[in-house]
Structure formats: C-alpha cells, structure tokens
C-alpha positions as CSV (number, residue, x, y, z in Angstrom):
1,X,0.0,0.0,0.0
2,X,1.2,3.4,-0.8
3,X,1.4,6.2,1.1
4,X,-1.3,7.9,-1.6
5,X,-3.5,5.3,-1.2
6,X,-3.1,5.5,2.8
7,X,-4.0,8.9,3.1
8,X,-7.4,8.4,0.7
9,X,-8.2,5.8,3.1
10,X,-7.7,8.4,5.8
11,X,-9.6,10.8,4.6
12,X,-12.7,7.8,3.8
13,X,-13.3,9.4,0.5
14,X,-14.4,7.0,-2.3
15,X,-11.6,6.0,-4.6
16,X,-10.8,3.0,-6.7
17,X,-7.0,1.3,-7.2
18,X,-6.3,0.7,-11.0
19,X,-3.2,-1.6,-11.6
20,X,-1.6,-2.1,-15.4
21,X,1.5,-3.9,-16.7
22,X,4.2,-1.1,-16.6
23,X,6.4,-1.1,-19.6
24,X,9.6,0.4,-18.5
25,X,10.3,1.6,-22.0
26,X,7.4,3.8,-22.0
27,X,8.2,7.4,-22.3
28,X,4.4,8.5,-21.7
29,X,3.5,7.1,-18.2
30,X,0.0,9.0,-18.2
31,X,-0.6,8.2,-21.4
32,X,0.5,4.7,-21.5
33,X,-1.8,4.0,-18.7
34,X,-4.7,5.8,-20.5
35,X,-4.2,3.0,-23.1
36,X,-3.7,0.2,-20.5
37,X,-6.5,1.0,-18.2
38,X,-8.7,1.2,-21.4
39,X,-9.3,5.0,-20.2
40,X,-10.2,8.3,-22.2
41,X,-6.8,10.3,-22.3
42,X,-8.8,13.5,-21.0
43,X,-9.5,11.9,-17.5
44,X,-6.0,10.9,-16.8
45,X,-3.8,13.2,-15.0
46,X,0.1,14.0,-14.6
47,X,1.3,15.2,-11.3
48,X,4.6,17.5,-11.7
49,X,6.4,19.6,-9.7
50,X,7.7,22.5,-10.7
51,X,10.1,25.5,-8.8
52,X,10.2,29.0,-8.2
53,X,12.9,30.3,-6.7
54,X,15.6,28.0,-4.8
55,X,13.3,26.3,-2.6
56,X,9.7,26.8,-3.4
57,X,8.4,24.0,-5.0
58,X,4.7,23.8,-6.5
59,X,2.5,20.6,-8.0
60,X,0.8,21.1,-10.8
61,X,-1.8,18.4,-11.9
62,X,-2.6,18.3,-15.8
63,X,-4.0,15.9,-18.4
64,X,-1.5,13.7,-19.4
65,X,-2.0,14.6,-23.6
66,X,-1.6,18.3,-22.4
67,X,1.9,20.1,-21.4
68,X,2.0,22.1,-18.4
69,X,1.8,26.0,-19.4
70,X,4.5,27.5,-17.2
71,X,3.1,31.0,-17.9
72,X,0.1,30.6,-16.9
73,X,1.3,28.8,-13.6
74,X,3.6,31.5,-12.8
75,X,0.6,33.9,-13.8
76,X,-1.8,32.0,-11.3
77,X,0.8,31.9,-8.1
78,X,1.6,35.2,-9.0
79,X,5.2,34.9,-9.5
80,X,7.6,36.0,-12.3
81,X,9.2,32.4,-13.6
82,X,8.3,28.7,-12.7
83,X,10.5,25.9,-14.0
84,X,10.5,22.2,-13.7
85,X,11.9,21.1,-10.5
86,X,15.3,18.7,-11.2
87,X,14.3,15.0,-10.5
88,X,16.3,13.7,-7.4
89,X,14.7,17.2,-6.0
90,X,11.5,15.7,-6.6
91,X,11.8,12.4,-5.8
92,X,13.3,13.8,-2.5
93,X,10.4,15.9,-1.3
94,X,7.6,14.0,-2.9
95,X,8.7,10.2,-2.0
96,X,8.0,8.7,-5.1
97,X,10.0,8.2,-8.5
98,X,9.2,10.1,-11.6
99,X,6.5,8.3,-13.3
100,X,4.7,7.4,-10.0
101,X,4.6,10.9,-8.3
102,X,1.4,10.9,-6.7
103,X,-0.8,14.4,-5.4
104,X,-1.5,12.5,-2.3
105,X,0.7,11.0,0.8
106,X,3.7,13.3,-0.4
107,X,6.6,13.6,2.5
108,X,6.5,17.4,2.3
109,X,2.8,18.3,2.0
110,X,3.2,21.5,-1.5
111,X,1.4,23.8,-2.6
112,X,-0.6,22.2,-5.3
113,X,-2.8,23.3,-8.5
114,X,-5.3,21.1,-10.7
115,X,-6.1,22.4,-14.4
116,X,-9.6,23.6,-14.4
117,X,-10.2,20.8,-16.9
118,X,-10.5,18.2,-14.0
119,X,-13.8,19.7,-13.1
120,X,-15.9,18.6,-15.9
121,X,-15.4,15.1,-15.0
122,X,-16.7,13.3,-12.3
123,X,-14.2,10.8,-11.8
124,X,-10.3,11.6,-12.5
125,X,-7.5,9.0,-12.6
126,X,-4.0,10.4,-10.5
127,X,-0.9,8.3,-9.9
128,X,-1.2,6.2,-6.9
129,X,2.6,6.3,-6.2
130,X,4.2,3.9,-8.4
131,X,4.6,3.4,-12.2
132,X,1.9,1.2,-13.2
133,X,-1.2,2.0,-10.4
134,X,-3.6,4.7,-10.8
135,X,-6.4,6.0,-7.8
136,X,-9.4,6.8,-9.8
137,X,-11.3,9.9,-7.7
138,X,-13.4,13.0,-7.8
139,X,-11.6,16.1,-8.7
140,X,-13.0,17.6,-5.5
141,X,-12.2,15.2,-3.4
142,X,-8.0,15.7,-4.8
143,X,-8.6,19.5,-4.3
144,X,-9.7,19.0,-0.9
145,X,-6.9,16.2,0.3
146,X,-4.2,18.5,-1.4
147,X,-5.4,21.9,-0.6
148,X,-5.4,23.1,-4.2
149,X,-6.7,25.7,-6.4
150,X,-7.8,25.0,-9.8
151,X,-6.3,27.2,-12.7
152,X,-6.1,26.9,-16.0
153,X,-2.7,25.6,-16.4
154,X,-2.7,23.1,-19.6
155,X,-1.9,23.9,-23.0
156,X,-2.5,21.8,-26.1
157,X,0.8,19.7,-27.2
158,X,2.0,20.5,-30.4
C-alpha cells in the first residue's frame, strides 16, 4: 500500500486502485496508462512539480496529452518564472519516482494546482505512487486532500 493510497483511506473518500502492466520503456507514463486501463486520455492526469525560486516547489496536476503551461502557472501563483523542478529534488520531497509521483501521501505536504479541466469530469485517474497503479477519484475530493486551487494551467501539445 502506498502512502497515496493511505492517506485516501484516511480521509474515507471513495476512490478506486487501478493496476496495469508497466512497460519500462514507455516514455508517456500518463498516457501509457490511459491506453492500458482502457481509459479516455482526457480523464488521466500527470502530477509534476515544478520550482520557483531556490526552494519553493509547486505541484501542478494536468492531463496527461496536455503540457503544463508554465506562464500561466507562474501567472496564477503570481510569480515571475516557474520551472521544472530537477528529479532527485522531486523524488526527494515527494517520496516517489518520476512516473509514479502521486498528489497525495507526499513527505513534504506543497502547494498544489489542478487544471480547471478536471472539473468537468466526475471521476479523475491520479498516480497512486508507483509506475503502473492509478487511484481513480473525484476532482473535489484531490482538491480537498491536497489543498489546491484549480487554474487553467494546460496547453495543447504540439
């Protein structure tokens, strides 16, 4: 059991575990378990952390075919320049490995914002803190556990 999947229990929302075969040469976890877990791409989620400053580190929760607009997160926190946060940075405040990051049961609790997307659905799937397990949940039940704001933060890829 994960922590993410600890602290849902916690909290006694309703949430449902999704496991898939990881492929370690996958280079799209979201998307790859969109495919897998026979899900439409819009409701799966990527959870990445991003940094402003030296220390200030910020999640931001977007649809995995969409790229995080920086701007626009920058914008909504009301800073000048956000970047992606380096990975062992990551991995060390978050507890969990690149491509299994999950919103919830982090080791340093962050500021977190979901894309305004995730409200017109009334189920979204999050990592569950390891490549190849989802948590399937209700956007406002995420925004509550993690304290977040929605924004619109996603921009189409190219």
């Amino acid at each position: 059991m994960t922590p993410a999947i600890k602290a849902a229990k916690k909290a006694k929302i309703s949430f449902q575990i999704h496991e898939y075969h990881h492929d370690p040469s996958a280079t799209s976890y979201g998307a790859e378990a969109a495919e897998k877990l026979g899900v439409a791409p819009e409701r799966v989620y990527k959870t990445l952390v991003t940094a402003h400053g030296t220390k200030d580190l910020v999640v931001a929760i977007v649809p995995v075919l969409q790229h995080l607009n920086l701007k626009a997160l920058a914008k909504h926190l009301g800073v000048k320049k956000i970047a992606m946060a380096e990975t062992q940075v990551v991995q060390n405040t978050t507890g969990y490995i690149l491509g299994g990051v999950s919103p919830l049961g982090q080791k340093k609790r962050l500021p977190t914002v979901i894309d305004a997307s995730a409200e017109q659905h009334d189920t979204i799937f999050v990592s569950a803190g390891r490549r190849g397990m989802d948590i399937e949940l209700a956007p406002k039940d995420l925004l509550a556990l993690t304290s977040a704001t929605y924004a619109d933060i996603a921009k189409a890829s190219r």
